[in-house]
C-alpha positions in Angstrom: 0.0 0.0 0.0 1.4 3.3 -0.7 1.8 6.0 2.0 0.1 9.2 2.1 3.1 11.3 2.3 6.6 10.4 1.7 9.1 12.9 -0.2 10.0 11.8 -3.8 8.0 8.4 -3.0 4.1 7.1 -3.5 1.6 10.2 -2.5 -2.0 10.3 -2.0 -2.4 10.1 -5.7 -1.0 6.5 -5.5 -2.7 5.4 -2.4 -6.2 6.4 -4.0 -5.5 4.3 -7.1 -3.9 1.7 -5.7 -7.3 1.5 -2.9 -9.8 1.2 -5.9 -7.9 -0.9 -8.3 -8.2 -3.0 -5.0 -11.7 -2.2 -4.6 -13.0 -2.9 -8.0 -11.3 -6.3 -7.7 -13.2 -7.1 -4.4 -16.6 -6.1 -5.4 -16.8 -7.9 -8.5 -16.1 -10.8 -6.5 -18.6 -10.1 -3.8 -21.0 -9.3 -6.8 -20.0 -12.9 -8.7 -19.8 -14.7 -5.1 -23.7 -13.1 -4.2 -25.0 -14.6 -7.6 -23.8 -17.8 -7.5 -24.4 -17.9 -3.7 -21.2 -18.7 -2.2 -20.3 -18.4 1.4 -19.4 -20.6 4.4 -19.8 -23.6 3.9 -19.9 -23.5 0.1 -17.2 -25.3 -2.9 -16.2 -23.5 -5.8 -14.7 -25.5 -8.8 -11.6 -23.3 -10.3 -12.6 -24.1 -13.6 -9.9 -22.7 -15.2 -6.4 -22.5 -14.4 -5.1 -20.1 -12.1 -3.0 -17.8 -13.8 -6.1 -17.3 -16.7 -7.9 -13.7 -15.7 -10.9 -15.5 -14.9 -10.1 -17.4 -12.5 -9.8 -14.3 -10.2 -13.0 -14.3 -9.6 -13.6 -17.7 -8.4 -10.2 -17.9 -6.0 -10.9 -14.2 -4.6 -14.7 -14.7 -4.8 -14.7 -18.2 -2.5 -11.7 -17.3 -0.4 -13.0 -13.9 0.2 -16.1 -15.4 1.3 -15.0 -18.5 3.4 -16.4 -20.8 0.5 -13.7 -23.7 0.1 -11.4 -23.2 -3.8 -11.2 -26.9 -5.1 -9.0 -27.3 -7.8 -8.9 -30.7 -10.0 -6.4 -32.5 -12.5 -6.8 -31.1 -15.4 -7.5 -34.9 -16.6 -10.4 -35.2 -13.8 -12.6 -32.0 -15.1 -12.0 -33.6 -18.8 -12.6 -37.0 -18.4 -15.3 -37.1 -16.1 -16.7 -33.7 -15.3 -20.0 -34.9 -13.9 -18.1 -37.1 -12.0 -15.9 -34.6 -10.1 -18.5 -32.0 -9.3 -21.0 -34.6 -7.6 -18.0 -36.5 -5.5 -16.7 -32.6 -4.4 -20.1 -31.4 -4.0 -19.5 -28.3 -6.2 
């Protein structure tokens, strides 16, 4: 986080920015977490893989929220998709 004041380093210019490129990232999780109704208690499937940009929302949406991330083999989710969501209860 950058500081509020600090000579010839990050201002309040920096702070503010930094605070809603932060924010935006946490309510469209909040908003993607309230519509698929995750919370305590709840499983997400990362569907994708982690470093793809949607994935964000489902790692910062469930973890966020307290809802438990569950991540499969790649081979799992392809050959038996149906399979994996009912045993994870996702």
């Amino acid at each position: 986080m950058g500081m509020l004041s600090n000579a010839g380093g990050p201002g309040l210019c920096d702070l503010h920015f930094r605070l809603n490129r932060h924010g935006a990232a946490l309510a469209y999780a909040w908003a993607k977490a309230e519509v698929e109704e995750l919370g305590p208690g709840s499983r997400q499937l990362l569907g994708s893989h982690f470093t793809f940009d949607p994935a964000q929302g489902d790692v910062f949406g469930a973890l966020t929220l307290g809802a438990t991330l569950v991540a499969l083999p790649r081979s799992t989710v392809l050959g038996a998709l149906q399979d994996a969501l009912s045993s994870h209860s996702v």
